[in-house]
C-alpha positions as CSV (number, residue, x, y, z in Angstrom):
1,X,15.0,-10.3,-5.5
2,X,16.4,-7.2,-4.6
3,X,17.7,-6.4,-1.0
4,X,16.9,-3.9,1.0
5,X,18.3,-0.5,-0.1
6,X,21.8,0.1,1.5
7,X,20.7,3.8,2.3
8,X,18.1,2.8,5.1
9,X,20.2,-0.3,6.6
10,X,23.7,-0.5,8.5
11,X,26.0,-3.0,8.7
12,X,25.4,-6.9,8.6
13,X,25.8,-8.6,12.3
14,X,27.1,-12.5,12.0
15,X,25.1,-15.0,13.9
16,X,24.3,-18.6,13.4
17,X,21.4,-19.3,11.3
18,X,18.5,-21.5,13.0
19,X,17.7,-24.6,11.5
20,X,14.4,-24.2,10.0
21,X,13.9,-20.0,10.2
22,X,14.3,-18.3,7.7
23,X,16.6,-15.3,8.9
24,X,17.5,-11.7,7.5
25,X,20.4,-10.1,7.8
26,X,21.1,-8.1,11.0
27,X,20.8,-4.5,11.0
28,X,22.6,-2.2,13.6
29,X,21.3,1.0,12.3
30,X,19.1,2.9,11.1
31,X,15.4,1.2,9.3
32,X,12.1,2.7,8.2
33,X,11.7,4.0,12.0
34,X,14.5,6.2,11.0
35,X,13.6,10.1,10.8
36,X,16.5,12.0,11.4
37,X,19.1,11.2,8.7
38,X,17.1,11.3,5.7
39,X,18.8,11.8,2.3
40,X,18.6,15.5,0.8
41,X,17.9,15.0,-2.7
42,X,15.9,12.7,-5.0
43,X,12.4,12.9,-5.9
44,X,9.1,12.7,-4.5
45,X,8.3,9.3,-4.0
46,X,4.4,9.4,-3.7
47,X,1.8,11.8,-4.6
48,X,-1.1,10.1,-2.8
49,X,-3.4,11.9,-0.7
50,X,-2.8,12.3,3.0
51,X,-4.5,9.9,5.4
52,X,-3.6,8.4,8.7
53,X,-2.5,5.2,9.3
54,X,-5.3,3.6,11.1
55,X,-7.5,4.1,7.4
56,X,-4.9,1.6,6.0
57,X,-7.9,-1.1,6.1
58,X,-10.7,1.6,6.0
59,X,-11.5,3.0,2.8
60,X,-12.0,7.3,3.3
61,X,-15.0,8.8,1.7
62,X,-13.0,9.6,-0.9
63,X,-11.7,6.2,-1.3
64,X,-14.9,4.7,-1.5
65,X,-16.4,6.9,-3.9
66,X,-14.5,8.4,-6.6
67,X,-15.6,11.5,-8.1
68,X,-16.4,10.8,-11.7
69,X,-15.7,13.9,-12.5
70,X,-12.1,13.2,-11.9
71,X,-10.2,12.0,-14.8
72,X,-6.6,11.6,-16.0
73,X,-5.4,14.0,-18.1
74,X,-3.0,13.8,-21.1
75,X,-1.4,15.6,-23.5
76,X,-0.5,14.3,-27.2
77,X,3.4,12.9,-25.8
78,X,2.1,11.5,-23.0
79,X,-1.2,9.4,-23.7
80,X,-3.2,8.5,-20.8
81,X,-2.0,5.0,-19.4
82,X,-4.0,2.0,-20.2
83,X,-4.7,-0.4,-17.1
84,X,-7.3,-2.7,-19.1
85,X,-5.7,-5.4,-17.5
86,X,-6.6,-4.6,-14.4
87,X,-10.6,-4.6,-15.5
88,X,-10.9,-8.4,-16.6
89,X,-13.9,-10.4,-14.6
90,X,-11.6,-13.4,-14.7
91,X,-9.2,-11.7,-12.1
92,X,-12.1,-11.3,-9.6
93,X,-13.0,-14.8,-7.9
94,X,-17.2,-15.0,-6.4
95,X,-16.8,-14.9,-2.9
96,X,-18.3,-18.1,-1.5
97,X,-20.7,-17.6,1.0
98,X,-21.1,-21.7,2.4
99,X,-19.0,-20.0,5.4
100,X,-21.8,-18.0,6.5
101,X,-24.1,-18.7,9.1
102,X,-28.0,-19.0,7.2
103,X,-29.1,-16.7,10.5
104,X,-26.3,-14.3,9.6
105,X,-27.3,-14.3,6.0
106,X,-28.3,-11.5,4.7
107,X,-32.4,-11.7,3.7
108,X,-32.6,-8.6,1.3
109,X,-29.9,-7.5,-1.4
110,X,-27.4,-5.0,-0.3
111,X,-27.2,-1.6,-1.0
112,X,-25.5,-1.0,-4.0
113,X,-23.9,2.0,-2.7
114,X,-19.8,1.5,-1.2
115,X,-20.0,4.5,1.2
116,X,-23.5,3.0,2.8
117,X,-22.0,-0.4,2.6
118,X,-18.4,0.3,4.2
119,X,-20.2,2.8,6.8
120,X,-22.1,-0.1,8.4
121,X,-19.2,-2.5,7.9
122,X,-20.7,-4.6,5.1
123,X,-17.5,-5.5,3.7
124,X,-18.3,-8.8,2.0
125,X,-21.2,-6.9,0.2
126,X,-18.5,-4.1,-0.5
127,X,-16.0,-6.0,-2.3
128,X,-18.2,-7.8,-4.7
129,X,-19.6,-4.5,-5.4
130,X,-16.2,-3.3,-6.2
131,X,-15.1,-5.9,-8.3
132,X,-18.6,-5.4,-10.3
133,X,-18.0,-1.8,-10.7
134,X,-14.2,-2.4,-11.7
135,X,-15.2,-5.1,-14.9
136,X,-18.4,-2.9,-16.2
137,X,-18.2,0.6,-15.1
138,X,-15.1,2.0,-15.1
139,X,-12.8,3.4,-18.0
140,X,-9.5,1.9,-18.6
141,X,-7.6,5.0,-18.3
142,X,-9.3,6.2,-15.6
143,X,-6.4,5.4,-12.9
144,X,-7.9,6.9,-9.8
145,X,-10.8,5.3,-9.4
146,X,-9.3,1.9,-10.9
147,X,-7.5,2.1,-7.6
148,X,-9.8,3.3,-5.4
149,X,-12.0,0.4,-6.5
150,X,-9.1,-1.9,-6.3
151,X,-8.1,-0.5,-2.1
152,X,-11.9,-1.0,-1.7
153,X,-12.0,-4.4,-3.2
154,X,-8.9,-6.1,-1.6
155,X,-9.2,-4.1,2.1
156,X,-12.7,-5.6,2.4
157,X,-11.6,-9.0,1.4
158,X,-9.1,-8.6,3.8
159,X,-11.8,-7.4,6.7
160,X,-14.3,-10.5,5.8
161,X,-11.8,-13.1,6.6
162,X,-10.8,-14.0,2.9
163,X,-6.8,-12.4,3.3
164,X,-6.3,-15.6,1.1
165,X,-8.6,-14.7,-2.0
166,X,-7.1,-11.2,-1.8
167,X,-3.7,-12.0,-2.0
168,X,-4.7,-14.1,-5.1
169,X,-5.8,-11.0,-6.7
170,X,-3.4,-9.1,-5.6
171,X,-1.0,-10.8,-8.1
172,X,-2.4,-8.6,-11.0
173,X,-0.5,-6.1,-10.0
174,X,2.2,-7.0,-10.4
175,X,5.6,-5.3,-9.7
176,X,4.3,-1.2,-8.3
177,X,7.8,-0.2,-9.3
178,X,7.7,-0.6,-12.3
179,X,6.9,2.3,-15.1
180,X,3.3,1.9,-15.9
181,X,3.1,2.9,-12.3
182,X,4.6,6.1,-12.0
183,X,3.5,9.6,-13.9
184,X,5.8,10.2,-17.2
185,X,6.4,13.9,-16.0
186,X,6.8,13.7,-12.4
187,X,7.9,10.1,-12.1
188,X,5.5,10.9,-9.0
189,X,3.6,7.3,-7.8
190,X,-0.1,6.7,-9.3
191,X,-1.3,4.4,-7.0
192,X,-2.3,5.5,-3.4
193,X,0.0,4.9,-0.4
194,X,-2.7,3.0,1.5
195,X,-2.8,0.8,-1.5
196,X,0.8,0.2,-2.0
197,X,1.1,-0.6,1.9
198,X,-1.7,-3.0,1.4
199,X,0.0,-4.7,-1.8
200,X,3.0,-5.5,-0.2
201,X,1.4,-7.3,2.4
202,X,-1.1,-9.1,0.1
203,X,2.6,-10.0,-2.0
204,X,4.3,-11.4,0.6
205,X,1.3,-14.0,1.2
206,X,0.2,-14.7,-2.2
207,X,3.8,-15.7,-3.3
208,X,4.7,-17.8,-0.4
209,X,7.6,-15.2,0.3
210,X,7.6,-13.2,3.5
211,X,11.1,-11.6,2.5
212,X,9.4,-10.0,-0.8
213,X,7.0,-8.1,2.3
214,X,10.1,-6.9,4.3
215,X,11.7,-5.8,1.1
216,X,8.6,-4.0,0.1
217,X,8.5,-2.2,3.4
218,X,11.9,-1.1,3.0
219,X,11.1,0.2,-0.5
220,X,8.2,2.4,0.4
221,X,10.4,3.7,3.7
222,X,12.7,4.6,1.0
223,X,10.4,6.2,-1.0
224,X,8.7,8.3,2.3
225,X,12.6,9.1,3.2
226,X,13.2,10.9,-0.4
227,X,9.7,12.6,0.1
228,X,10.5,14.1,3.4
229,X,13.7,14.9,2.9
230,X,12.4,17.3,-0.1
231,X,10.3,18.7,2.5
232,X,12.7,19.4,4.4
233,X,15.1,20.9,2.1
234,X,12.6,23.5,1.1
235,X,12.0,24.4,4.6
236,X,15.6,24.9,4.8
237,X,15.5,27.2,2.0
238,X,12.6,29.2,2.5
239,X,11.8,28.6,6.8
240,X,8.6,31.0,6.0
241,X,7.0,27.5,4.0
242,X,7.6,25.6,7.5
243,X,4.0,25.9,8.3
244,X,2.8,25.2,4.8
245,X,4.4,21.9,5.0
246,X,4.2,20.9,8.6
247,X,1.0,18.4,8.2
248,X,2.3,16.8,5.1
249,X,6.1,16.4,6.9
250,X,4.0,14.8,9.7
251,X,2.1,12.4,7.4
252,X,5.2,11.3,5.4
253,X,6.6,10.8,9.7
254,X,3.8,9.2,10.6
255,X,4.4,6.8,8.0
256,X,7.6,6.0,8.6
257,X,7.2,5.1,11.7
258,X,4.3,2.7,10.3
259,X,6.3,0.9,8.1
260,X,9.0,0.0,11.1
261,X,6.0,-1.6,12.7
262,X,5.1,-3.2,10.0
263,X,8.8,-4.5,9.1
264,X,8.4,-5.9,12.8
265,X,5.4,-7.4,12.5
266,X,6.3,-9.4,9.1
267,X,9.7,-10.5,11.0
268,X,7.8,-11.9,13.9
269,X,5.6,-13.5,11.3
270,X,8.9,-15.3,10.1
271,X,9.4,-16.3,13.5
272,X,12.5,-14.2,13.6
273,X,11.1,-12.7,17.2
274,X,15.1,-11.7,18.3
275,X,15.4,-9.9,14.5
276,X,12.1,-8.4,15.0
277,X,13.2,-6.8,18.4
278,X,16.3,-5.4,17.2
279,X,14.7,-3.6,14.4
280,X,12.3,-1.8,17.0
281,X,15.4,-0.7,19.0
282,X,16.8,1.0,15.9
């Protein structure tokens, strides 16, 4: 597996390793909390839309219903990208229900409406109603609300107390790095920022590996570091666009600071509490 990128990471600190922990590599300087130094050039990293971090388990409006209306575009050297495999009922387990109270059981069928159902925190209801409309309503090149559906389906597995099932499914996924992922003209991400977040989290759990979930985070701060340091480049050039871009250079800020909580949070996971404290100080 690939380490962390050498960009957003200082110099290794030697200490003894713990019998039984598993330990990372000591940084001195500079993680994902980093906002000062970021690099000058590359290219966007993300194109998703801009939401705060508290929605990273709560599906937006938008999130929860996708306007059909919206659809991928192509042009004759760039067909629209097939995710086919991503619609398969076999990669959607039934969510048992033996767990739930009979008083707490619900006595009418749900709504089958995912803005009603996420708006009165129905999320069991939700994400069987995602994965239904994923296997027999959507099209295969229909990437935005594949996702949508897909953030929808494993947030509210993840909100119902099955974190388990959802980093099962989760595994479809695959690598987010990879091509299929990213637009053939823009190299600009397809899939939302709330969903990659929530993938490298779901990862880490589902193969047993809390390093691929530090890694991940790492990768994204990389990513957000490229994105604002475009931003800011333009401001630099043209200080008139500095209002123009203010909010999105504060959403790409905001989420950097997000993803060095989360880099903590997977490190005291690991039981690495002195690790996890030294990255906060960075």
């Amino acid at each position: 597996m690939a380490t962390p990128p050498r960009s957003s990471v200082g110099e290794r600190q030697e200490r003894p390793i713990s019998t039984g922990r598993v330990q990372l590599p000591r940084r001195s300087t500079r993680g994902p909390v980093d906002l000062s130094q970021a690099p000058v050039s590359g290219p966007l990293g993300s194109s998703s839309p801009t939401l705060s971090n508290s929605q990273t388990l709560s599906p937006t409006h938008s999130q929860r219903s996708p306007n059909p209306s919206s659809r991928p575009t192509s042009s004759p050297a760039f067909p629209a990208k097939d995710f086919s495999r991503l619609l398969r009922p076999e990669l959607y387990h039934p969510l048992p229900t033996t767990d739930i109270p009979a008083p707490l059981r619900p006595s009418s069928p749900p709504p089958q409406d995912l803005p009603t159902l996420l708006s009165t925190s129905r999320f069991r209801a939700a994400a069987v109603l995602a994965a239904h409309l994923l296997t027999t309503a959507t099209a295969p090149t229909d990437h935005p609300t594949i996702f949508a559906l897909l953030y929808v389906r494993l947030a509210s597995l993840t909100l119902c107390n099955a974190t388990a099932l959802a980093a099962q499914e989760v595994k479809a996924l695959e690598d987010l790095n990879s091509a299929l992922y990213l637009d053939p003209l823009t190299s600009a991400h397809l899939v939302p920022w709330e969903l990659r977040v929530l993938v490298v989290r779901l990862q880490g759990i589902g193969f047993n590996d809390p390093r691929r979930g530090v890694v991940g985070y790492f990768e994204l701060a990389r990513d957000a570091r490229r994105a604002l340091a475009v931003l800011r480049k333009a401001v630099a050039e043209d200080p008139e666009s500095g209002d123009a871009t203010l909010v999105e250079r504060q959403m790409w800020e905001e989420r950097l600071v997000d993803l060095g909580v989360r880099v903590a949070g997977a490190l005291v996971e690991m039981e690495d509490l002195e690790g996890a404290a030294m990255h906060l100080k960075t």
